[in-house]
C-alpha positions in Angstrom: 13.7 -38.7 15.1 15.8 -35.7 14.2 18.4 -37.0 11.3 21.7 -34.7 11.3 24.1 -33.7 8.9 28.1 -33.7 9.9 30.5 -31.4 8.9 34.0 -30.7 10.1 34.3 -30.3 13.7 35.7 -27.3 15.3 35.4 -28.2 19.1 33.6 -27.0 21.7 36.6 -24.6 22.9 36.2 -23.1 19.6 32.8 -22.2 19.9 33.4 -20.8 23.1 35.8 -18.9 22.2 33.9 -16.9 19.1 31.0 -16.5 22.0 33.6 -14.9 24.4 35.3 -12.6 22.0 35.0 -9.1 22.1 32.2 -7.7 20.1 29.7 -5.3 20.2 26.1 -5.3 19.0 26.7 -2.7 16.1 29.4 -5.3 15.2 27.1 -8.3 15.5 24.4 -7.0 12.8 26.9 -5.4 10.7 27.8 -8.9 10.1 25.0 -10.4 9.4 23.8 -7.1 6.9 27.0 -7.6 5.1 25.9 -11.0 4.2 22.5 -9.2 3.0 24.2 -7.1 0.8 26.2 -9.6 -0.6 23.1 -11.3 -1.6 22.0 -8.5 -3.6 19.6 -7.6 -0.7 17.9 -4.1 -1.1 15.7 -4.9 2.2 16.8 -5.5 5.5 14.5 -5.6 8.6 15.8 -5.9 12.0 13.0 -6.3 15.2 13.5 -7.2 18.9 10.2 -8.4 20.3 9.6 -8.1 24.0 10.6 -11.3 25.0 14.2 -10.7 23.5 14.1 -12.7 20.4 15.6 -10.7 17.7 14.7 -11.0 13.9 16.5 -10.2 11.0 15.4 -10.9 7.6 16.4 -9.9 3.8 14.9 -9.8 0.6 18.6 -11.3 -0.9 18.4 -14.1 -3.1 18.9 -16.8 -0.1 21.2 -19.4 0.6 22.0 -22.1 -1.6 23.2 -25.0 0.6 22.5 -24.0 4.6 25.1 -27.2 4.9 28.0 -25.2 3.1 27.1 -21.7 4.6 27.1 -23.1 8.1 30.4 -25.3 7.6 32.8 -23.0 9.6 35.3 -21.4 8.0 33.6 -22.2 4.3 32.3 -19.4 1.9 30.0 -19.7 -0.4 31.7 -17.7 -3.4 29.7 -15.3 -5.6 30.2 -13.1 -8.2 29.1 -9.9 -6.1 30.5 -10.7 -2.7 32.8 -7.7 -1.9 31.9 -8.2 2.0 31.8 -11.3 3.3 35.0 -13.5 2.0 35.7 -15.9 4.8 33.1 -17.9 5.4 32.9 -16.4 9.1 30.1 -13.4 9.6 27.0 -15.3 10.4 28.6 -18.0 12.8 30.8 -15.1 14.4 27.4 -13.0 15.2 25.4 -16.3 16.0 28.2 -17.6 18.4 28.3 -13.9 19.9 24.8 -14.1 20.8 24.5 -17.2 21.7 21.0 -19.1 22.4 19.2 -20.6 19.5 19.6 -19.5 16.0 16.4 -20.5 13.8 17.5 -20.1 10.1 14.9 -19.8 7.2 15.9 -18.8 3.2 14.4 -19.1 -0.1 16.6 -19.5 -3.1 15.4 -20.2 -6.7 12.2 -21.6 -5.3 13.8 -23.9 -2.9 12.7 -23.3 1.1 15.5 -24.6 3.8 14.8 -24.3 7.3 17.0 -25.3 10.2 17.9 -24.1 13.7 21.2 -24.2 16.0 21.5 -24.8 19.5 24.7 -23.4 20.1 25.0 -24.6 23.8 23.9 -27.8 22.8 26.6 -27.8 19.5 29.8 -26.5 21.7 29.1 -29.6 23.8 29.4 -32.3 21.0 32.5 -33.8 19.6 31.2 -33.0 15.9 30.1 -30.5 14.6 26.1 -31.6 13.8 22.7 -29.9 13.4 19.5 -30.9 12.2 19.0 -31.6 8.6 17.7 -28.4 6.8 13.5 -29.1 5.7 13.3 -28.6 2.6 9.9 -27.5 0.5 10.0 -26.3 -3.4 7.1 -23.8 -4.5 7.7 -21.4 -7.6 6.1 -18.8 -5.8 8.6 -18.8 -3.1 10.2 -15.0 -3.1 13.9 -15.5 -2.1 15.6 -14.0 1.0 16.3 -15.4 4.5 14.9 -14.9 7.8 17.2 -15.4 11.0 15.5 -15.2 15.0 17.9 -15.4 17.3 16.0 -16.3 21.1 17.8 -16.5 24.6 20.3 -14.5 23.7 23.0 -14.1 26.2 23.8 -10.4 25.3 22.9 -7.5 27.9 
């Protein structure tokens, strides 16, 4: 059984409207390589694979607490950010695309995974996902690795 954690909830007409708003893809990735660099990323790989899943994934040094990252409208402050200051880039571009978000990062040894429904999530009263899996290995190199599938972008 899937256990989930509970943060604030922002309503499904809020999620629909971030997935309705105007954006364009440049817009979309330049979020989500802002959040890179804040993380002291000097890698950034971005890959579509032929069944429309798209991948991006840093060499940064990860996120901390998934929980806090994904809380809408929370920022996770660091001494370099310069970029990304409200708390909003990631679920702005996942909410844009849409689908399911599958979200993977290594920080200080410490492996989360997690993934979002977002279809699923706009139709609940809270705002829930399933509990990040976590694994600690020293050899762990930090970053974090987004796939985005069933987009609904043309």
């Amino acid at each position: 059984m899937t256990e989930y954690s509970e943060y604030s909830a922002p309503g499904p007409s809020f999620l629909e409207s971030m997935r309705t708003q105007t954006m364009k893809w440049r817009t979309a990735f330049s979020e989500l390589c802002d959040n890179s660099f804040d993380a002291d990323a000097t890698r950034i790989d971005i890959a579509f694979s032929k069944s429309g899943e798209i991948y991006v994934e840093d060499n940064g040094v990860g996120i901390k607490d998934i929980g806090l990252a994904m809380a809408l409208g929370s920022h996770v402050p660091r001494s370099t950010t310069s970029l990304g200051a409200f708390g909003v880039g990631l679920k702005d571009a996942a909410c844009w695309f849409w689908g399911t978000m599958k979200l993977e990062t290594r920080h200080n040894g410490t492996r989360q995974r997690t993934e979002f429904d977002w279809e699923w999530l706009s139709n609940q009263e809270k705002w829930l996902y399933p509990t990040p899996t976590t694994c600690n290995k020293k050899t762990y190199k930090s970053g974090t690795k987004l796939s985005f599938r069933d987009v609904q972008r043309s």
